[in-house]
N, C-alpha and C positions, 0 to 999 in steps of 0.2 A: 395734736398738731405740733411738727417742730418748732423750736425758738428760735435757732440758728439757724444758715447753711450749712454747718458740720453737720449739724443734727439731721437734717435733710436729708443730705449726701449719703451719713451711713444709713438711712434708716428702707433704704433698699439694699443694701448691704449682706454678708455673710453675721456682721455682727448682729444684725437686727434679726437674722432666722435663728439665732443663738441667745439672743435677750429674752425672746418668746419662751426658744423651748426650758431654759435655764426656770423661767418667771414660772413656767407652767409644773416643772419640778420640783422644785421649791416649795410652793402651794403643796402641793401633797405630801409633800413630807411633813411639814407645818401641823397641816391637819392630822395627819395620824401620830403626830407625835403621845405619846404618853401624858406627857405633863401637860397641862395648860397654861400658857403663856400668860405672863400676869399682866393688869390691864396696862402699865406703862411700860411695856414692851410693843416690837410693831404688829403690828397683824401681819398674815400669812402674804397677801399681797403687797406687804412694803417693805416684806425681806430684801429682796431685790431690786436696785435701783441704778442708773446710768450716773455716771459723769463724763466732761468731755472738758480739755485744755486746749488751747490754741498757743502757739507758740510765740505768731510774732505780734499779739495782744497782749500777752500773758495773763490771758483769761479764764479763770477755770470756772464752769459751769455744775449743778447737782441739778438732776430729778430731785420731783417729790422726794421721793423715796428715801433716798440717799439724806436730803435736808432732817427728815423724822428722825433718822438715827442720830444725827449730831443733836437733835432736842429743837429744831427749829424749823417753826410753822414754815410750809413752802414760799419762797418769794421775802421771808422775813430777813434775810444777809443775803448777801453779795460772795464768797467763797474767798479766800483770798490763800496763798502757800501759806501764811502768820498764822490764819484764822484754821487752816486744815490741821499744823503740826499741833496747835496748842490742844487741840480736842484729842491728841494720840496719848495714851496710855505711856506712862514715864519711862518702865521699863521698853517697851518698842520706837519708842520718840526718833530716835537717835539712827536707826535703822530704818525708820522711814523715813526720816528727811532725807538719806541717800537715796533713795528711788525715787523721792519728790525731785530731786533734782537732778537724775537722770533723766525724768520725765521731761521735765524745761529745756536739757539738753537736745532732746528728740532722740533720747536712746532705744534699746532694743524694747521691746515688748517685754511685759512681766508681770508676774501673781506674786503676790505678798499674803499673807496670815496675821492678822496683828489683832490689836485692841484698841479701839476708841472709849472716849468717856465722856457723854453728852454733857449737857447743859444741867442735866438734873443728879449728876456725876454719877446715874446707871455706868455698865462697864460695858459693852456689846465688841463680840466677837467675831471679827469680820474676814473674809476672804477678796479680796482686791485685784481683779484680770485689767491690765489696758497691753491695747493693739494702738501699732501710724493708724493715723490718718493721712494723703497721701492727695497731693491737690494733683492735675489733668497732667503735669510732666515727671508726675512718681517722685517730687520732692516732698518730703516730711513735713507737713505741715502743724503738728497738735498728735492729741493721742485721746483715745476713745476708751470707755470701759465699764465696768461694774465693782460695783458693792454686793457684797454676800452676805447678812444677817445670822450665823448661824447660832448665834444663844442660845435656840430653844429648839434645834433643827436635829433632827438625826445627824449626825457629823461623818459616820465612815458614807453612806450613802451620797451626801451633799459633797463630798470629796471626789467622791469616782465621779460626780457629772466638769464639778471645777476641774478637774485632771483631762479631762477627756476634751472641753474647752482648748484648756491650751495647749495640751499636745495637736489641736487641730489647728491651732498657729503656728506651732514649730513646724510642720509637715510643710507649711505654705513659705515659710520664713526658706526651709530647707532646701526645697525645690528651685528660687529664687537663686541660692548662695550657687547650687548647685550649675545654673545655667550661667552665672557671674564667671565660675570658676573653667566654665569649658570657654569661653570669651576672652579670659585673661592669658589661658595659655594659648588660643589659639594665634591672636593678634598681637600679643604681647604686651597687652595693657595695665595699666592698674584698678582696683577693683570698683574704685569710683567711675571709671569710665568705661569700661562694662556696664556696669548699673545704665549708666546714661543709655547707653546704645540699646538697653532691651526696656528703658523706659520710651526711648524716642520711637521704638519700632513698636511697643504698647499703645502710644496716643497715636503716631500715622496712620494704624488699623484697624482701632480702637478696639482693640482685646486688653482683658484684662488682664493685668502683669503676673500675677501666678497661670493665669490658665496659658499664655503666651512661652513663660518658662516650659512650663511642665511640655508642649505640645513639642518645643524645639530640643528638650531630654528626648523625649521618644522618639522623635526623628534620626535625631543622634544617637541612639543607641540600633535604629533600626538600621542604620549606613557605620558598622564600625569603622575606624583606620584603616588605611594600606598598610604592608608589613613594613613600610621604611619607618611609620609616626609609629605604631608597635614599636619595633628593637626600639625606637630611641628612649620608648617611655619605660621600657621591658629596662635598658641599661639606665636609667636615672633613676630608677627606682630601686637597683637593685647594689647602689652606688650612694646614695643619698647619705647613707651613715659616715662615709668619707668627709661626707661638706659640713656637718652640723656645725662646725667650730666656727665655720670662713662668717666675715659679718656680710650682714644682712642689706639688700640694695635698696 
């Protein structure tokens, strides 16, 4: 059962059909690994574990799971950014505190590679996805994700699924920028107010903001331009190297 509303919110989500299949991947690799895991390493089902941040709390949350790898029984700490960077690996420290705090910023979505070192100073070799969270008017509210375990994991296999993960938030991120940018030039806006306008026509419909994106591309691709918005995109494009110098509006 969830703890939160975040937790709630995603866990009908794309992120939660993606925790499963990742958790259930995982496991078997685990299992047929070669070597056997030694006893104070995690077991196969605590390879993978959620976190979630909320932004305007600045609360960061752990699964079980996730608590096991820093060396501490579930529910025994509270999570804190102090308490997260001091468990990172000296060498990596320094590189993830700059994603820690893109995170706080509500930056883009991101996978990291690093090294943790618990409480019993084990070394554990982690893979790190977070995706927005995104409250009813597609403003940024926190950011959601996973911990990866792979110490004792087949590592090229456990790669192609982490890879496959987030190029399937790029594709979504994509689509998005994509429907931003036919809005920006259409109306002449800036990119923030695009966002708004296909966040506002998201919650009036209640579709969801990629599926709303992606439906208004193929619409748009299936009505191209008249030939007047052609030549002119046809001459600014073919012109554009004349401008690069002029500053920027």
């Amino acid at each position: 059962m969830c703890r939160t509303s975040l937790q709630c919110n995603l866990s009908t989500g794309q992120w939660a059909i993606q925790a499963r299949r990742l958790r259930v991947r995982v496991t078997l690799l685990a299992m047929t690994a070669r070597a056997r895991p030694p006893t104070d390493f995690p077991t196969p089902l605590e390879r993978v574990g959620g976190f979630s941040y909320r932004t305007d709390s600045d609360q960061w949350e752990w699964s079980d799971a996730v608590a096991r790898m820093h060396g501490y029984e579930p529910g025994a700490v509270t999570p804190t950014t102090e308490l997260i960077l001091t468990h990172k690996h000296d060498e990596d420290r320094l590189a993830v505190a700059e994603i820690v705090e893109r995170v706080r910023r509500g930056a883009a979505p991101f996978s990291s590679r690093h090294r943790i070192v618990d409480t019993a100073g084990h070394t554990h070799h982690v893979v790190v996805v977070g995706e927005h969270v995104h409250d009813d008017d597609g403003q940024v509210i926190g950011t959601t994700g996973f911990y990866i375990d792979i110490s004792e994991v087949l590592e090229s296999d456990l790669q192609q699924t982490v890879n496959e993960v987030v190029a399937t938030i790029e594709v979504h991120r994509a689509v998005i920028n994509q429907a931003i940018g036919v809005i920006m030039w259409t109306y002449g806006v800036s990119a923030e107010r695009a966002f708004d306008v296909l966040a506002w026509r998201s919650k009036d419909t209640n579709t969801k903001l990629r599926e709303l994106a992606r439906q208004f591309l193929d619409d748009i691709k299936a009505a191209p331009p008249g030939d007047s918005a052609r030549a002119k995109v046809d001459h600014l494009l073919l012109t554009a190297h004349t401008r690069t110098d002029l500053p920027h509006g």
